[in-house]
Backbone as ProteinMPNN parsed JSONL, in Angstrom:
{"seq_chain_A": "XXXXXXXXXXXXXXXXXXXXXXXXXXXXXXXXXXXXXXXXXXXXXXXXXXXXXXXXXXXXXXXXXXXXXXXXXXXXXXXXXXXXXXXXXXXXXXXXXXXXXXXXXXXXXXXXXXXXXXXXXXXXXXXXXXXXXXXXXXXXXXXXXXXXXXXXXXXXXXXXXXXXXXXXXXXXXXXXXXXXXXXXXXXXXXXXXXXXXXXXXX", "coords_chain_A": {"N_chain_A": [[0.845, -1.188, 0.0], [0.763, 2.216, -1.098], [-0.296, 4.608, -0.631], [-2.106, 7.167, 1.807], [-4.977, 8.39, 1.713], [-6.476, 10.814, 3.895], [-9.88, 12.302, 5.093], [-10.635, 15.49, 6.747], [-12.524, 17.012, 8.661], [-13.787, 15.823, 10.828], [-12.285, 13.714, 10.902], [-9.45, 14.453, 10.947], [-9.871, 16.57, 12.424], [-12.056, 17.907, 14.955], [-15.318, 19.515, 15.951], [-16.525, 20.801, 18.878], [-19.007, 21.627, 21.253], [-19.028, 24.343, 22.049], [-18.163, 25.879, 19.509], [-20.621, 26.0, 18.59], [-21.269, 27.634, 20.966], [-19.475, 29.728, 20.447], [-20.12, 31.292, 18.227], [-22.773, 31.594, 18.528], [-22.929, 33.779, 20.821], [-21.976, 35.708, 19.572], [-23.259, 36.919, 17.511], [-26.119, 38.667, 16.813], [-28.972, 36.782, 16.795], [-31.62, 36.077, 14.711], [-33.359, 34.046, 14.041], [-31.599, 31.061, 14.779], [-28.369, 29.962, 14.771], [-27.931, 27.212, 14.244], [-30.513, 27.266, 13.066], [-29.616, 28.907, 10.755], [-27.45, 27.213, 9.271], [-28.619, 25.094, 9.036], [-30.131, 26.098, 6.745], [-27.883, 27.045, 5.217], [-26.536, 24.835, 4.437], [-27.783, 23.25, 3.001], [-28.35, 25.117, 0.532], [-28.432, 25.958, -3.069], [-25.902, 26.54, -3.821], [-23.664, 26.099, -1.815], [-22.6, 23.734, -2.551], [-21.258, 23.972, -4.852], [-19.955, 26.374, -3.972], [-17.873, 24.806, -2.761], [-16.385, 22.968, -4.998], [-14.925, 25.635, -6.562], [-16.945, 27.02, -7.837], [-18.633, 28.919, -7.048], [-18.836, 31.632, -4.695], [-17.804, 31.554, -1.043], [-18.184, 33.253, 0.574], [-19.712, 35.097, -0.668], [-22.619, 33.356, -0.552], [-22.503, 33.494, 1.587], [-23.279, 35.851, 2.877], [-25.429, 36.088, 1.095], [-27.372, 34.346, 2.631], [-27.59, 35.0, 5.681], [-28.48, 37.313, 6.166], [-31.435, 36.731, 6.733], [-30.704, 35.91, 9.127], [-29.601, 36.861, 10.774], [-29.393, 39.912, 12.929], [-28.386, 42.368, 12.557], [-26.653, 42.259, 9.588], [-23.685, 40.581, 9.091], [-21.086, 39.525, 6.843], [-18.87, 38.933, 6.157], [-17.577, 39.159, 8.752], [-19.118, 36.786, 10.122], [-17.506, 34.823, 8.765], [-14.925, 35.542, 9.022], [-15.01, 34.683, 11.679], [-15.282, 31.59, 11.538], [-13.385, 31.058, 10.116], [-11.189, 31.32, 12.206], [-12.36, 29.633, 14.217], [-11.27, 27.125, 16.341], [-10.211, 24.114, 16.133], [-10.921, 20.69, 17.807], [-8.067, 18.718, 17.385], [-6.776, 15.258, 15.763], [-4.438, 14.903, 17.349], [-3.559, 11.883, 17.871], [-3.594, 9.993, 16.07], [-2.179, 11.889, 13.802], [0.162, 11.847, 14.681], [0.985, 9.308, 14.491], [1.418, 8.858, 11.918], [3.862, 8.964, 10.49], [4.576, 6.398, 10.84], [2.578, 5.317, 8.588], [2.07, 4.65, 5.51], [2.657, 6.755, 2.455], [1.218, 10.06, 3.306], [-1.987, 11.595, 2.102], [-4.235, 14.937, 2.068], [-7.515, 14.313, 1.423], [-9.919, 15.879, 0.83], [-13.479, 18.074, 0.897], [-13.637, 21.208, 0.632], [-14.339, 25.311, 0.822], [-12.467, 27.706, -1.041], [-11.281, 29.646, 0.96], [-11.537, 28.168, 3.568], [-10.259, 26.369, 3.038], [-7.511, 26.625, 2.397], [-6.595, 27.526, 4.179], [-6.661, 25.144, 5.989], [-4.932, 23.632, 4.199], [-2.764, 24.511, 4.47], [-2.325, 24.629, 7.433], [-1.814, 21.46, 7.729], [0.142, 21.021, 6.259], [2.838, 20.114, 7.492], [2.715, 17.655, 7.935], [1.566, 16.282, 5.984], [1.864, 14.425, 2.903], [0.762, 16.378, 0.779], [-2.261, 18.321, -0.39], [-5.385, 17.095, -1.649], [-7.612, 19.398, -2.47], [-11.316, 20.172, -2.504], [-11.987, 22.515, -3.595], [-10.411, 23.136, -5.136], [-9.938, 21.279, -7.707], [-12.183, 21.351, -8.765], [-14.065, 19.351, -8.651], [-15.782, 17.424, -5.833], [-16.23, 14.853, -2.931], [-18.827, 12.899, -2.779], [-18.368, 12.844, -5.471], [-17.28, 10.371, -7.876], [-15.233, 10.902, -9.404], [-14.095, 12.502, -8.579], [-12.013, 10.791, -7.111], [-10.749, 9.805, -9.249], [-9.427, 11.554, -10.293], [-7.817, 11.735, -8.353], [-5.901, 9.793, -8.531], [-5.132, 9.964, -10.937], [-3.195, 12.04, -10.71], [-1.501, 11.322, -9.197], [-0.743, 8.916, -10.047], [-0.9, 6.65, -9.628], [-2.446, 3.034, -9.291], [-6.017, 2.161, -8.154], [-6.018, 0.184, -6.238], [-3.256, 1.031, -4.505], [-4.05, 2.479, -2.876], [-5.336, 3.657, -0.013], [-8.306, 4.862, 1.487], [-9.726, 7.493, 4.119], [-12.668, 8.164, 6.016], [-15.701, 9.898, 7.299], [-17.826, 9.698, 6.333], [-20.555, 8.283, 5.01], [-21.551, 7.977, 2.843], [-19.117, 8.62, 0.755], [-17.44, 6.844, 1.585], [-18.237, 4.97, -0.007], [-18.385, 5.686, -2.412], [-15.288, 5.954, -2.434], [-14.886, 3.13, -2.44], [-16.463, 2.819, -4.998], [-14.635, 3.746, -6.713], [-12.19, 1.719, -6.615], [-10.823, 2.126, -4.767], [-9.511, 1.065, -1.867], [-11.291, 1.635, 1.351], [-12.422, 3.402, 4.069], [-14.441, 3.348, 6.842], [-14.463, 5.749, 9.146], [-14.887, 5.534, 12.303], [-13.372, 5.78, 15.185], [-10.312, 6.556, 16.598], [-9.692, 4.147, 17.619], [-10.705, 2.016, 16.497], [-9.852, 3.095, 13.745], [-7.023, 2.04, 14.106], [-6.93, -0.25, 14.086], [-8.315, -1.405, 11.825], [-5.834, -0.836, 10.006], [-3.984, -2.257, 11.207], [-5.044, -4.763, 10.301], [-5.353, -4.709, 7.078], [-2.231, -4.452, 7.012], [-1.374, -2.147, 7.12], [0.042, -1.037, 9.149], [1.923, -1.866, 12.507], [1.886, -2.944, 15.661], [3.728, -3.895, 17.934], [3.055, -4.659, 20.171], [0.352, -5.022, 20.692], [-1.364, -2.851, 21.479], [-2.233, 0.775, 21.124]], "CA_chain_A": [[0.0, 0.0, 0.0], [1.573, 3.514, -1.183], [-0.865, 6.22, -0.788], [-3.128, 6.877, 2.675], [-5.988, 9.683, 1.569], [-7.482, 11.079, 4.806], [-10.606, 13.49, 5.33], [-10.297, 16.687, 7.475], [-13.572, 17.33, 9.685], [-14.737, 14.084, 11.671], [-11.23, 12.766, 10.802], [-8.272, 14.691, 11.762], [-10.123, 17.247, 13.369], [-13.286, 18.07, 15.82], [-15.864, 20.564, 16.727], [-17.68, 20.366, 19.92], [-20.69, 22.775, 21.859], [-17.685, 25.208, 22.017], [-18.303, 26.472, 18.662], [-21.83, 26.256, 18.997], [-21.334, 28.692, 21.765], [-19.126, 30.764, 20.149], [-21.185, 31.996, 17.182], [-24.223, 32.189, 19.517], [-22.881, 34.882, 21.717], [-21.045, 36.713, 18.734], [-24.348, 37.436, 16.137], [-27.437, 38.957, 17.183], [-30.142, 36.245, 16.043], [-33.479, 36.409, 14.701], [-33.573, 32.459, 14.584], [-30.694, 30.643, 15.16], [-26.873, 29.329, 14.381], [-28.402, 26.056, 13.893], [-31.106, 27.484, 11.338], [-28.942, 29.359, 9.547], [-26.13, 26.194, 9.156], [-29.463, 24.047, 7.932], [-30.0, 26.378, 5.225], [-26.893, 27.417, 4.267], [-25.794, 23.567, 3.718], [-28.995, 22.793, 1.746], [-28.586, 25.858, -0.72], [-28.086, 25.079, -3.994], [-24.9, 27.213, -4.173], [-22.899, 25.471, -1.279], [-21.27, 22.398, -3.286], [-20.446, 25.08, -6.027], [-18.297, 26.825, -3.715], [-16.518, 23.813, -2.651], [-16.012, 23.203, -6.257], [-14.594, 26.35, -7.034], [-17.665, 27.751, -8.779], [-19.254, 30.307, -6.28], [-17.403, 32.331, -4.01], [-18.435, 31.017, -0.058], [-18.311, 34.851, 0.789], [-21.297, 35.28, -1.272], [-23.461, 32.939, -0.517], [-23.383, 33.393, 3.042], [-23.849, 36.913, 3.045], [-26.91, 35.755, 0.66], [-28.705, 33.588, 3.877], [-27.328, 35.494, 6.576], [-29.895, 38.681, 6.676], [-32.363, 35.817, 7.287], [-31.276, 35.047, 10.527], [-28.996, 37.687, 11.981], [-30.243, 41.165, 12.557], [-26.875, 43.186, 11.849], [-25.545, 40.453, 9.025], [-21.867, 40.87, 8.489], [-20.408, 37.877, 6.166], [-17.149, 39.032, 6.428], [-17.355, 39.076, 10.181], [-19.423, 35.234, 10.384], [-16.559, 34.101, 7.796], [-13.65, 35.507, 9.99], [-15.538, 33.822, 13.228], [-15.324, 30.254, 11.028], [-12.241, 30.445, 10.203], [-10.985, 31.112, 13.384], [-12.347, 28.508, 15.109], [-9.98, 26.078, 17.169], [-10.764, 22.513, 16.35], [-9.971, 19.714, 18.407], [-7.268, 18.067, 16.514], [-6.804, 14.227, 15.925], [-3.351, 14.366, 17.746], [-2.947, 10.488, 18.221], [-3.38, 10.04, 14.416], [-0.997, 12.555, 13.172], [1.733, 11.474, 15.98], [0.922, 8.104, 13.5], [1.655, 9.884, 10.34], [5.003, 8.911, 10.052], [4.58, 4.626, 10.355], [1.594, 4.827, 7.854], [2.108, 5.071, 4.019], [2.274, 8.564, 2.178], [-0.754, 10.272, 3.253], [-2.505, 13.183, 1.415], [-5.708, 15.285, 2.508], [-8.391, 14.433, 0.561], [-11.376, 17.13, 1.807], [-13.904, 19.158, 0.699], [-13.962, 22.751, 1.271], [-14.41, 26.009, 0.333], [-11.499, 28.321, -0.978], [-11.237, 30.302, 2.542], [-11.378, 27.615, 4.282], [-9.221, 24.979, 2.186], [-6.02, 27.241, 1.994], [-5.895, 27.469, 5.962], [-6.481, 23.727, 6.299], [-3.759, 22.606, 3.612], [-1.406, 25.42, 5.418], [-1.933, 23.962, 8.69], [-1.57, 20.182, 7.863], [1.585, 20.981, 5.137], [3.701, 19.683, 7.815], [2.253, 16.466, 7.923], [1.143, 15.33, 4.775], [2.863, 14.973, 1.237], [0.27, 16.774, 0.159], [-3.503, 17.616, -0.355], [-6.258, 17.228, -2.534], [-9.077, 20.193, -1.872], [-12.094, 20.638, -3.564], [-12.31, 23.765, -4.371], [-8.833, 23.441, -6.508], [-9.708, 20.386, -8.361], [-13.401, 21.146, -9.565], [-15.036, 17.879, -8.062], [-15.889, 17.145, -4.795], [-16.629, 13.801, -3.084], [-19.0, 11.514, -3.262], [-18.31, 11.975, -6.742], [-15.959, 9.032, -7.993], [-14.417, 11.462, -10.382], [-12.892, 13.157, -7.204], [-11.026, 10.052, -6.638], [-10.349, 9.361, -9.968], [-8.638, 12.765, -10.431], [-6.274, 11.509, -7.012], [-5.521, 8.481, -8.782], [-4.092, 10.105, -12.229], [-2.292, 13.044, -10.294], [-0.492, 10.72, -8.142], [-0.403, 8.228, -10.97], [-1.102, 5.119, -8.835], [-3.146, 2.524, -9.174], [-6.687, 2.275, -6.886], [-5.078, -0.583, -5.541], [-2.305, 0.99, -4.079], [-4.429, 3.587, -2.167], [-6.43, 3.225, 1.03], [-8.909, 6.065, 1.861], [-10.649, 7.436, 5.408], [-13.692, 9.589, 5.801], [-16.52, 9.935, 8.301], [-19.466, 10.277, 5.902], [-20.531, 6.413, 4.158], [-21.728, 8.091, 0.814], [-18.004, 9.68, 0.424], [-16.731, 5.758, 1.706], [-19.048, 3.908, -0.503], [-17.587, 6.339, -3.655], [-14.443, 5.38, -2.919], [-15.071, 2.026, -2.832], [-16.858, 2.289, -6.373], [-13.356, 3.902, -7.558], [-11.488, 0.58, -6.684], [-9.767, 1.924, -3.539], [-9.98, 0.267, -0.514], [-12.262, 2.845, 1.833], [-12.679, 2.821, 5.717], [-15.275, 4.193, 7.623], [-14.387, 6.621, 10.482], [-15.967, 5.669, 13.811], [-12.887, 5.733, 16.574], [-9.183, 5.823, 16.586], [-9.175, 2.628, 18.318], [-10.838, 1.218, 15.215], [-9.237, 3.105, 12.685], [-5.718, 1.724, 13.77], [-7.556, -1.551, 13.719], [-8.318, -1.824, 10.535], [-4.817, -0.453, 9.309], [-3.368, -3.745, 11.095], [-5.655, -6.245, 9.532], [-4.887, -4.323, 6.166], [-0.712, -4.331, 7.125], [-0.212, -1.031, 6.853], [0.116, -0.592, 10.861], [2.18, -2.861, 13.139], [1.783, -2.662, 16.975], [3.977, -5.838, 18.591], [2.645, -4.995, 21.959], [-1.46, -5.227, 20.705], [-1.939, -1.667, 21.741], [-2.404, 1.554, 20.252]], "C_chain_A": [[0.886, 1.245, 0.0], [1.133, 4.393, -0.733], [-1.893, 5.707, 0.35], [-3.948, 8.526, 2.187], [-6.884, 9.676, 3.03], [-8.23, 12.004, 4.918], [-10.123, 14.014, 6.545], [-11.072, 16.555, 8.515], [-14.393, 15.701, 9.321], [-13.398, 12.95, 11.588], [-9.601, 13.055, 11.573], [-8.613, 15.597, 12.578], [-12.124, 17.468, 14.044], [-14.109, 18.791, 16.031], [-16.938, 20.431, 18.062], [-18.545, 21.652, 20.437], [-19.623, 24.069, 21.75], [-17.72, 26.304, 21.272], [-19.299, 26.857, 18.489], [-21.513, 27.695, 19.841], [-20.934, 30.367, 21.252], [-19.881, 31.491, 18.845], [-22.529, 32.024, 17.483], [-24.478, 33.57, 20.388], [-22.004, 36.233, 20.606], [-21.91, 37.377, 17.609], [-25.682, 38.0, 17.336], [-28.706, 37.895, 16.319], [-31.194, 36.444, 15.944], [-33.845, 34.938, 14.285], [-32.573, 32.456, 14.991], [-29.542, 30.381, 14.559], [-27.493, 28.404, 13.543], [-29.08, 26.263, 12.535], [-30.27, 27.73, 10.412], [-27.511, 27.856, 8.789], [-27.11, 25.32, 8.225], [-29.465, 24.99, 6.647], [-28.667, 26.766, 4.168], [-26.162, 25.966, 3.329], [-26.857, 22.886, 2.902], [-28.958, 23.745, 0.717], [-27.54, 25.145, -1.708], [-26.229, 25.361, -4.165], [-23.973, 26.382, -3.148], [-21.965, 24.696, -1.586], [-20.932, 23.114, -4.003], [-19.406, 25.932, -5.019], [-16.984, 25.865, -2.906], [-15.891, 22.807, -3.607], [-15.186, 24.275, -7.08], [-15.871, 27.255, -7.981], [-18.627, 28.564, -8.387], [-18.256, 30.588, -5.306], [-18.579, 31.908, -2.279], [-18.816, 32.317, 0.568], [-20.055, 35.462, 0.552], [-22.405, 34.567, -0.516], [-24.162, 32.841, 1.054], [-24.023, 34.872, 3.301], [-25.285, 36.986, 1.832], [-27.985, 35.227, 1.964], [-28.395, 34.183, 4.743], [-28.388, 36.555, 6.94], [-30.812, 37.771, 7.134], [-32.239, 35.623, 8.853], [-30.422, 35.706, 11.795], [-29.868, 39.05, 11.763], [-28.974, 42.212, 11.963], [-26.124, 42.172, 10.712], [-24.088, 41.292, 8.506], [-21.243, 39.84, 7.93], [-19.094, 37.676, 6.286], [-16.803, 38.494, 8.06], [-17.583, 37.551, 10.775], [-17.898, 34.468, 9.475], [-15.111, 34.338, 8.51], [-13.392, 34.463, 11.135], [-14.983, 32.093, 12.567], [-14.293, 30.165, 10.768], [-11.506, 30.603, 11.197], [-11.287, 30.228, 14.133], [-11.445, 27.326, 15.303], [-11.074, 24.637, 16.89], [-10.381, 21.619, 17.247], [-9.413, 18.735, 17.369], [-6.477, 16.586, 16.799], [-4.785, 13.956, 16.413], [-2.422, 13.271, 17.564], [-2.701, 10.274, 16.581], [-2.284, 10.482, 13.993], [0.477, 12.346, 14.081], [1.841, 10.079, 14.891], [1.84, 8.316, 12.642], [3.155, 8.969, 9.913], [5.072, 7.116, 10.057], [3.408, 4.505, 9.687], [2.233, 5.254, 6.396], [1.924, 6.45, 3.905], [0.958, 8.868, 2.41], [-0.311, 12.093, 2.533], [-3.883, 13.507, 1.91], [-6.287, 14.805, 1.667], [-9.824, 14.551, 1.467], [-12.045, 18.002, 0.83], [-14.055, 20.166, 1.392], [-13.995, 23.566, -0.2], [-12.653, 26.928, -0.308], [-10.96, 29.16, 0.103], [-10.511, 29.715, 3.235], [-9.975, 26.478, 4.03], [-7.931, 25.278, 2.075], [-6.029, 27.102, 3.341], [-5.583, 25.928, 6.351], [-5.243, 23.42, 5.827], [-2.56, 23.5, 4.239], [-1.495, 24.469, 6.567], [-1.102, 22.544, 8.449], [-0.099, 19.982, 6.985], [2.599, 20.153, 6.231], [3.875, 17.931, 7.739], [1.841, 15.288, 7.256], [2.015, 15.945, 3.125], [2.381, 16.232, 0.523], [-1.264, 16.924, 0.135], [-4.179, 18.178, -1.212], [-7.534, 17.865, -1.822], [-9.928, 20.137, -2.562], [-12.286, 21.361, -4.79], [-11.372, 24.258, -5.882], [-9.178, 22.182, -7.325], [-11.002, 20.129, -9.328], [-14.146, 20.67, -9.071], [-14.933, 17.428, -6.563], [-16.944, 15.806, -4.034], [-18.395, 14.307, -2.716], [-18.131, 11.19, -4.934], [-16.74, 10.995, -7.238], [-14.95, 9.597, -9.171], [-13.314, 12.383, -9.915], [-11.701, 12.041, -7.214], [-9.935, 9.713, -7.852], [-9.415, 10.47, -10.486], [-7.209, 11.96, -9.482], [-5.718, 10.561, -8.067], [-4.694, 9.381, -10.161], [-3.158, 11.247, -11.777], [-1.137, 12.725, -9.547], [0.162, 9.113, -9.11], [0.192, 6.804, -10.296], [-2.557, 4.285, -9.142], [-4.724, 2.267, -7.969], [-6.276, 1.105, -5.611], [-4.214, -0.48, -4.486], [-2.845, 2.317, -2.797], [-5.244, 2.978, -1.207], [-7.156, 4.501, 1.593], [-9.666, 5.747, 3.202], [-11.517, 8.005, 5.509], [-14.642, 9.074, 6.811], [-17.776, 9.729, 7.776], [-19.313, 9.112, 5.375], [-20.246, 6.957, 3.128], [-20.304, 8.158, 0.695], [-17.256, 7.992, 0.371], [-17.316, 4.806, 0.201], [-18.288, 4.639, -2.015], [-16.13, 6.343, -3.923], [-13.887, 3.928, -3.283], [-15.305, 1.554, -4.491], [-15.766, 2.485, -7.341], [-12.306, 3.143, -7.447], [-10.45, 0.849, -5.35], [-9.929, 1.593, -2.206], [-10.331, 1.324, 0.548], [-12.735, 2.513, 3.637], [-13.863, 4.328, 6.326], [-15.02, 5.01, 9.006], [-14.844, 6.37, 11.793], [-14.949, 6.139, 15.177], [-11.687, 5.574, 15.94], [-8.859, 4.312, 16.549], [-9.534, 1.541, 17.074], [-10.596, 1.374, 14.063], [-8.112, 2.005, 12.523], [-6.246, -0.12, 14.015], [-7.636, -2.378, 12.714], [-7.025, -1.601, 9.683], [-4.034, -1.53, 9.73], [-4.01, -5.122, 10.374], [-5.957, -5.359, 7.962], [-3.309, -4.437, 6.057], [-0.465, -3.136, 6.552], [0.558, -0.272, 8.38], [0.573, -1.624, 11.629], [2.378, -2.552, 14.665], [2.189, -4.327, 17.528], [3.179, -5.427, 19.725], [0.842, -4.969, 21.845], [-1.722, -3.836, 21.212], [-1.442, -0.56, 20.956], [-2.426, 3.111, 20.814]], "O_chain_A": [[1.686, 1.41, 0.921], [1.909, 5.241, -0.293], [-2.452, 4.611, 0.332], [-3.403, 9.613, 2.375], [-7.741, 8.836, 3.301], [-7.569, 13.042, 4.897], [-9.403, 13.387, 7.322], [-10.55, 15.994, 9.478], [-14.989, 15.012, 8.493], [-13.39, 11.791, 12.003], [-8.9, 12.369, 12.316], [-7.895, 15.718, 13.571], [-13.139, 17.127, 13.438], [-13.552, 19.273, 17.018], [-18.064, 19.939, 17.987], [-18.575, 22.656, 19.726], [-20.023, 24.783, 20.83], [-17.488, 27.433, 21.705], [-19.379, 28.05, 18.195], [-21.549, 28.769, 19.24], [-21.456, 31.472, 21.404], [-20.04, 32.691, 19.069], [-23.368, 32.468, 16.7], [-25.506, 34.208, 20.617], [-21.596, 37.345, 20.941], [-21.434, 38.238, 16.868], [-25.909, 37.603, 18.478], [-29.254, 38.315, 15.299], [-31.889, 36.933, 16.835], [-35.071, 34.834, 14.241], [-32.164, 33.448, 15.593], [-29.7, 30.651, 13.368], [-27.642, 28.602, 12.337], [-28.74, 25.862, 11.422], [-30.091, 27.039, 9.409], [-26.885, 28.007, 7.739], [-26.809, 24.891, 7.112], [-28.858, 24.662, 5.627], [-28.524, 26.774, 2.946], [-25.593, 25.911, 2.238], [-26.579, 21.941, 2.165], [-29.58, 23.339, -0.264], [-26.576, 24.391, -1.581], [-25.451, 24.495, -4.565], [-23.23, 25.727, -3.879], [-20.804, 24.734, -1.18], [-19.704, 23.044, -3.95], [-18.218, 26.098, -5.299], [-15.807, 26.081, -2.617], [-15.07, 21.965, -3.244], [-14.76, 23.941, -8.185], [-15.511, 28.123, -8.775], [-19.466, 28.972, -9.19], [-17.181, 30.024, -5.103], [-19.809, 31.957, -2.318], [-19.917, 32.345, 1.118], [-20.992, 35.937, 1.193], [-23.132, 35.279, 0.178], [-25.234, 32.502, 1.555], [-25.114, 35.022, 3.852], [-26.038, 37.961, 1.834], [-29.122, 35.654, 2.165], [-29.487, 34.095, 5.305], [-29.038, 36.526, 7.985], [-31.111, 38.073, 8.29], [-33.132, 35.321, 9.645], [-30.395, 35.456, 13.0], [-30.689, 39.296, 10.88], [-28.956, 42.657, 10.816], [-25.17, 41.445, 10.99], [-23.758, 42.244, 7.799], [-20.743, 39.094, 8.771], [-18.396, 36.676, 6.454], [-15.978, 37.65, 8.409], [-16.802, 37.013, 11.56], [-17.461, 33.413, 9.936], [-14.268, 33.442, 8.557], [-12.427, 33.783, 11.481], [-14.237, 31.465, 13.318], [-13.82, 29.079, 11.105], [-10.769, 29.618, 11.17], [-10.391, 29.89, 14.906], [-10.974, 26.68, 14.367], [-12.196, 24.325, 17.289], [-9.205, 21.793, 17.568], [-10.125, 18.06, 16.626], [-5.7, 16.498, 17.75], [-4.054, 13.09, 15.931], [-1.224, 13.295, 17.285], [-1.603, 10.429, 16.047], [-1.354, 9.71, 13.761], [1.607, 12.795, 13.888], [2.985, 9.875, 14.486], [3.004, 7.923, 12.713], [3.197, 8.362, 8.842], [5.71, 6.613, 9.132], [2.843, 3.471, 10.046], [2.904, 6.284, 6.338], [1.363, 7.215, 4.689], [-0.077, 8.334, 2.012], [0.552, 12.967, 2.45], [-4.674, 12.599, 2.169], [-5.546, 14.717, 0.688], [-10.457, 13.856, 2.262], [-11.385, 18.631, 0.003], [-14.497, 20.196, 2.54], [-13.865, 23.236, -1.379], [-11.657, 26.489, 0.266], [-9.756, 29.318, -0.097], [-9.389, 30.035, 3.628], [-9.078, 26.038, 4.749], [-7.135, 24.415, 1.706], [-5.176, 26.284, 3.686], [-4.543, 25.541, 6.884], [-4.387, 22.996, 6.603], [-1.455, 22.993, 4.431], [-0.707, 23.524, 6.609], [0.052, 22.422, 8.859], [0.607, 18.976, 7.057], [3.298, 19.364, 5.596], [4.87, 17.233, 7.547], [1.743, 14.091, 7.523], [2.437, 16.97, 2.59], [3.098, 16.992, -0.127], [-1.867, 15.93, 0.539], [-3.99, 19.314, -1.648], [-8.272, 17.332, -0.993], [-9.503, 20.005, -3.71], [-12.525, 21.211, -5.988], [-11.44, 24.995, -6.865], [-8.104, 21.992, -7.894], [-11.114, 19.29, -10.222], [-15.167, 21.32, -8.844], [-13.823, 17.053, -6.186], [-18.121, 15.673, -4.369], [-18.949, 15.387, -2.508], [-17.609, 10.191, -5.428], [-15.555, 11.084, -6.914], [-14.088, 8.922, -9.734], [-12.272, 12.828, -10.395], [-10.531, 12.41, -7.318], [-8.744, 9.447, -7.693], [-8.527, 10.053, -11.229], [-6.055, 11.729, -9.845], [-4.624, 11.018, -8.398], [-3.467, 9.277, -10.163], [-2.225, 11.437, -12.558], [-0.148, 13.409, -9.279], [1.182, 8.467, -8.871], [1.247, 6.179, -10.41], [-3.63, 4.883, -9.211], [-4.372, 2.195, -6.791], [-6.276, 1.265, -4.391], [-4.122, -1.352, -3.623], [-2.078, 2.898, -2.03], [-5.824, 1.916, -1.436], [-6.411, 5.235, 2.242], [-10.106, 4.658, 3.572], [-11.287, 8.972, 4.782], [-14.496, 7.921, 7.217], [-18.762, 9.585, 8.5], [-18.175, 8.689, 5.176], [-19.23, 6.791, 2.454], [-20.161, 7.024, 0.237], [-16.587, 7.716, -0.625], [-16.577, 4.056, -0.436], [-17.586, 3.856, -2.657], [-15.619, 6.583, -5.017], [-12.955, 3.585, -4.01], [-14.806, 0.616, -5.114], [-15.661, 1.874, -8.404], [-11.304, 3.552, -8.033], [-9.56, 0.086, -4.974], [-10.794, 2.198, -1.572], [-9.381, 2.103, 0.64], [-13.264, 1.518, 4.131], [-13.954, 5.552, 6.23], [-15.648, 4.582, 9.974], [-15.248, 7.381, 12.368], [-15.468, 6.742, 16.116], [-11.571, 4.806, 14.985], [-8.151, 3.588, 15.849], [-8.881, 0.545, 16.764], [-10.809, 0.519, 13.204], [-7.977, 1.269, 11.546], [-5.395, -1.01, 14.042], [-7.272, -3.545, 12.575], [-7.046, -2.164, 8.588], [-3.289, -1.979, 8.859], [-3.474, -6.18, 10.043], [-7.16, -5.447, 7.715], [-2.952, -4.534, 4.882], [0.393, -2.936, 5.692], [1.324, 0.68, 8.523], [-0.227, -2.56, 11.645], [3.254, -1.703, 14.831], [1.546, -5.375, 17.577], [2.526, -6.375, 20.163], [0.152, -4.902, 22.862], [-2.937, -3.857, 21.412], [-0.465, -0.686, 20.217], [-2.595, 4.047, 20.033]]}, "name": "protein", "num_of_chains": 1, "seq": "XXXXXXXXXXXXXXXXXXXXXXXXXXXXXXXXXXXXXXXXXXXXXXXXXXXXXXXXXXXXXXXXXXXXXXXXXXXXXXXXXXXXXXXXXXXXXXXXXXXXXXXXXXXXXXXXXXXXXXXXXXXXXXXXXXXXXXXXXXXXXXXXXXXXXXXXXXXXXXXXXXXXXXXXXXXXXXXXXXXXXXXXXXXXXXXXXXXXXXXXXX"}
């Protein structure tokens, strides 16, 4: 196995009530955080800007008057990228006895340049959305990784939190793990051999 592709959010990193909190006490609402997060990830425009083909800027300062009373997009878009994740530590302490790994995440352009800055230390490399056109599920995401890195699906093993996103890399021939727990990621990376622990622990 050459190549480890891992997702970002639910994989290497976390958000808990925290964040919730903090963009509760920082907007004036006329519903809620919550509302506004349902609609903004159901508009149609959303996967287009983690495609590259709307600007994320826009579209929030499109739903935002809805649900703040002062809307500032710039100001909600500063708040988001600022936020502190909790970050998959034990994992990336890994990094170095697992095969080459590369991000493979959707995002927006905003967001996707801070991520692949942060993680540069860590990974060969990563595949964003927003820079490549296609964003998963679709199997044309993967199939992009596969001729840029000019490996076989074979030789790749992907991680992600969401099924659809697992089940699409599955249909692109690369072997695809579902997210639930450290303890069962590095599980499955020994009964694959890409992970060896003599002492059974992790």
């Amino acid at each position: 196995m050459k190549i480890l592709l891992l997702d970002v959010d639910g994989v290497l990193q976390f958000y808990d009530a925290r964040l919730a909190e903090r963009f509760a006490s920082a907007f004036d609402w006329k519903t809620s955080h919550r509302d506004f997060l349902m609609e903004l990830f159901a508009d149609a425009e959303y996967p287009l800007a983690q495609t590259g083909e709307a600007d994320f800027l826009e579209v929030i300062g499109r739903i935002l008057p809805g649900h703040v009373k002062a809307p500032d997009a710039e100001s909600y878009l500063d708040t988001w990228l600022k936020s502190e994740a909790q970050y998959n530590n034990e994992l990336l302490d890994l990094l170095p006895e697992l095969p080459t790994a590369y991000l493979a995440t959707n995002q927006d352009s905003y967001r996707g340049k801070l991520i692949a800055a942060h993680y540069a230390p860590h990974f060969e490399g990563a595949f964003v959305s927003y820079q490549m056109g296609v964003r998963k599920p679709a199997i044309a995401y993967f199939e992009y990784i596969l001729q840029q890195l000019e490996v076989s699906p074979g030789q790749c093993t992907f991680v992600d939190d969401n099924q659809p996103n697992v089940d699409a890399g599955e249909a692109a021939g690369i072997r695809s793990i579902l997210f639930q727990s450290n303890e069962q990621l590095f599980t499955e990376f020994e009964s694959i051999g890409i992970l060896s622990r003599n002492d059974g622990t992790f």
